[in-house]
N, C-alpha and C positions, 0 to 999 in steps of 0.2 A: 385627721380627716383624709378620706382618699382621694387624689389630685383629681380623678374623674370626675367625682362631686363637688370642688372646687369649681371647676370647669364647666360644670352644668350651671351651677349660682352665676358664676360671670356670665354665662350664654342670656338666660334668661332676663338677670338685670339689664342687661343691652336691650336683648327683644324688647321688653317693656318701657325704657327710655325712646328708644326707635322707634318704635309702633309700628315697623314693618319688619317681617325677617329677610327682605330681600337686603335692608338694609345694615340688618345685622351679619348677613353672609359677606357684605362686602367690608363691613370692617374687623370681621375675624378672617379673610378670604379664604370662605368657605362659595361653593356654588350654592344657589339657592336652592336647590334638591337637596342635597345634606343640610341644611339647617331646615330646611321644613323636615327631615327624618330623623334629627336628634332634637325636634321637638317633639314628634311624636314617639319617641323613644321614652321620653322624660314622663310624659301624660301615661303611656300604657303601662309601664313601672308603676305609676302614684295611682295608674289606677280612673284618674279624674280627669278632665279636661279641664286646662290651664289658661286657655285661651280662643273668643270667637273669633273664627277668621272671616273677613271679605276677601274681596279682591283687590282692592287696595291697601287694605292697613287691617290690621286686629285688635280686640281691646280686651282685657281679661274678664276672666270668669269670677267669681268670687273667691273660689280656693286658689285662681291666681293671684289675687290681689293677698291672700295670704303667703302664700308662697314668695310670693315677691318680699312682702315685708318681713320675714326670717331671714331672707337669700342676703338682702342688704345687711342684713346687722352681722349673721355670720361674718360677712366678707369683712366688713367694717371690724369686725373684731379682730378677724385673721388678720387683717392691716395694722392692728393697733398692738398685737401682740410680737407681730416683727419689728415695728420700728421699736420698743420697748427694748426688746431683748438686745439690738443690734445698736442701740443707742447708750446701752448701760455702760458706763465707766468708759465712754468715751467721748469726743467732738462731738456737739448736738449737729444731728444733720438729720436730713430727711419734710418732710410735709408739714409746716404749719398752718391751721385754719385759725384765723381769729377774725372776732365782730367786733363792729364798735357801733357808736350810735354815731348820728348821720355827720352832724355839725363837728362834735368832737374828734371824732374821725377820721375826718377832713385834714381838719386844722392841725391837730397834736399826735394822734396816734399814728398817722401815714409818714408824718418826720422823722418819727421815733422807729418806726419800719425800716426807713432808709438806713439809721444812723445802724441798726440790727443787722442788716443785710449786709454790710459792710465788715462788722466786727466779725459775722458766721456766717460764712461763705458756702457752706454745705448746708442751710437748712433754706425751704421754699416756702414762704411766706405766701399765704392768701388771704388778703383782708376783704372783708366784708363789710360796708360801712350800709346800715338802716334803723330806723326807728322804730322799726315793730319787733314787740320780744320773738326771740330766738328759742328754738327748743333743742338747748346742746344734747341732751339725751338722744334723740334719734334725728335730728340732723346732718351730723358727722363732724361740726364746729369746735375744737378743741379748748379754743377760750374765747368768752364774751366780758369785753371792757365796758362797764355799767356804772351810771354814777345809783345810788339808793339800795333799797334793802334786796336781801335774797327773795328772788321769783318764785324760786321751785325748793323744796323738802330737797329733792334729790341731788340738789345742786351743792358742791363743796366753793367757799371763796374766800381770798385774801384782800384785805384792804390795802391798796397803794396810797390812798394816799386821805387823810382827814377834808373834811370842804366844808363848809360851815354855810348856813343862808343870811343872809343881811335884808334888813330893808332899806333903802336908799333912797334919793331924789338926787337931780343935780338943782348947784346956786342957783339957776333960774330959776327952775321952778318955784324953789323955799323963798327966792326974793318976793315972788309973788304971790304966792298963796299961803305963806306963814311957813312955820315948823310945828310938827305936831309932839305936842308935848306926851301926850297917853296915847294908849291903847284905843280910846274910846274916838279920839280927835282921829282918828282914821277914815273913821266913818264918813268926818263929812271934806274930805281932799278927793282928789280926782286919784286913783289908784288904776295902773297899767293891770290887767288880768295875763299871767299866763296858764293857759288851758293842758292841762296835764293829763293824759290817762283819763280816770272815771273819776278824778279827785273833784270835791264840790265846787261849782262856778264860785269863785269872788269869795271864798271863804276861805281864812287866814288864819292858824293856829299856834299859839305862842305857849310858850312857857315862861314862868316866873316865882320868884322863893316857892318850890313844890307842888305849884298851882297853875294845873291848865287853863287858860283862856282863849275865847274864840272871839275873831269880830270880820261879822260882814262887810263887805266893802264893795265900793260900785265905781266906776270909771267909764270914759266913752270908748275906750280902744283895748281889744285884747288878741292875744292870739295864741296859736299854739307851738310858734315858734319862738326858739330862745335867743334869738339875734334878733330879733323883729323886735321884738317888747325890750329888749335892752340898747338897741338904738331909738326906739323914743322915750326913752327916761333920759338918756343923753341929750333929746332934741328938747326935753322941757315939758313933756306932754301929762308928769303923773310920779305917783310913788309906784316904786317897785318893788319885789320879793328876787333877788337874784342868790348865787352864789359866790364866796369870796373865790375861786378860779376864774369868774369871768368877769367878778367887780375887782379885784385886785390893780389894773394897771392905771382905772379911771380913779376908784379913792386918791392913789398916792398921785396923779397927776393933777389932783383936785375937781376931776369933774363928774364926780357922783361924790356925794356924803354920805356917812352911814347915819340912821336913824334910828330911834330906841334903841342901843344895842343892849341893855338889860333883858331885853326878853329874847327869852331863848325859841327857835324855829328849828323844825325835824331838820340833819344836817342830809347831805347830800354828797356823803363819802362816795369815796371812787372805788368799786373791787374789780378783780379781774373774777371771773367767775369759770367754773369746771365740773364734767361729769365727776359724779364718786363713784361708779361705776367702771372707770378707764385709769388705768395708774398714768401716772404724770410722766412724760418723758425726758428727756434731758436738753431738748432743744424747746420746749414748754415752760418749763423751771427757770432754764437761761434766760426769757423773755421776762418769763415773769419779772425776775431778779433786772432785768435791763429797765425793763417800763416804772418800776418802783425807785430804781437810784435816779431813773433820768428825772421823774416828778417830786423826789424828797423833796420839801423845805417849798414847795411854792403855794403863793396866794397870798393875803396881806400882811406884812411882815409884821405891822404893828396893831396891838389891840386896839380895836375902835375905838372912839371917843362918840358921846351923842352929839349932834349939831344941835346948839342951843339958839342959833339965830330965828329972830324974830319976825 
């Protein structure tokens, strides 16, 4: 590609980020007479008008708004093909982008940043911690750390780590409202809802000897947060659906118990997730490889047992 067309794609993408060229002149320091005349340099080449102007700000044309979105991905590629090349068979260094979902985030994946930043001193970490899916294809996101299945066809991912789902109470609760022997006794205990994505209100799917079973269930309290509903199953308030990552510390400390654990619930492994589209680079890889030794082997150490109490 010729550097001049290079230099047009960055110009533009700024123009467009900025929304003004007075502003884009000044962080290329250009005056603002050359950038208003290598934008119309750029329009009478292509021919089209790329952008309406006021006097304050401008906003694109339609074939800008295309233009725009090639300009990004080129550049995005030219980016990804140098740190590639310039990273092969060496120190991983250079830009990483990685998501995580909000809570887990938080808590595990921003420690495990640190403990990285530390060991590789040349690569620049940017985590992103949210709860709405990510679109690594044209975002520019290098990996998304995701507990559940793969989102997108185009997406390639590696499991770090197995996570299995349990359903649980604590002693309080079961002192008080019994233990539920079946599937069916679910029905009538007070059951925590947590509110997932477009997954059905209060419906709970199990498996057992090759046979799926469904049972509705109802509760006074739910939410769509996953701390929220697992501190009041701790408080006494209901049965829960959690994972063994976040029921792990309270089973062995005795204050949630697992319940029916014969029947089996969708698991809720952990992937790191990645364009297939973009080759992996060596400071990508090194994460990968980091975030999967630092989580081997955690969650509850011993198979469940049912709570049979009465």
């Amino acid at each position: 590609m010729k550097a001049d067309l290079a230099t047009e794609l960055e110009f533009f993408v700024l123009v467009a980020k900025l929304g003004t060229l007075s502003g884009a002149a000044r962080e290329l320091d250009l005056t603002p007479p050359a950038a208003t005349k290598r934008l119309a340099q750029m329009e009478s080449r292509l021919g089209v008008r790329l952008v309406n102007r006021t006097t304050r700000s401008i906003s694109l044309t339609t074939e800008g708004e295309t233009y725009l979105s090639y300009a990004t991905r080129i550049l995005a590629d030219l980016q990804e093909m140098e740190n590639v090349v310039s990273s092969s068979g060496s120190e991983p260094r250079g830009l990483l982008r990685v998501n995580a979902t909000l809570g887990f985030g938080r808590t595990t994946i921003a420690p495990l940043v640190s403990e990285f930043a530390k060991r590789y001193t040349h690569v620049e970490v940017q985590l992103e911690v949210t709860d709405r899916p990510v679109d690594l294809v044209d975002s520019g996101i290098d990996l998304a750390i995701r507990f559940g299945a793969l989102p997108d066809r185009r997406l390639s991912a590696r499991r770090i780590m197995s996570n299995r789902r349990f359903i649980c109470a604590s002693p309080g609760y079961l002192e008080r409202f019994g233990t539920p022997k079946t599937l069916s006794d679910l029905m009538h205990h007070r059951c925590i809802i947590h509110r997932q994505n477009d997954s059905a209100y209060g419906v709970w799917r199990f498996e057992h000897d090759d046979r799926h079973e469904t049972v509705k269930v109802n509760g006074a309290l739910s939410s769509n947060d996953g701390d929220i509903v697992l501190g009041w199953a701790l408080d006494g308030h209901g049965i829960l659906i959690r994972s063994e990552w976040d029921l792990a510390k309270y089973v062995e400390s005795g204050r949630l118990r697992i319940l029916l654990p014969e029947y089996k619930l969708p698991s809720a492994d952990l992937f790191v997730y990645y364009s297939q589209r973009r080759n992996q680079t060596a400071r990508a890889r090194a994460f990968i490889d980091f975030v999967t030794e630092k989580l081997k082997g955690t969650g509850i150490r011993k198979k469940p047992k049912a709570d049979r109490t009465s």
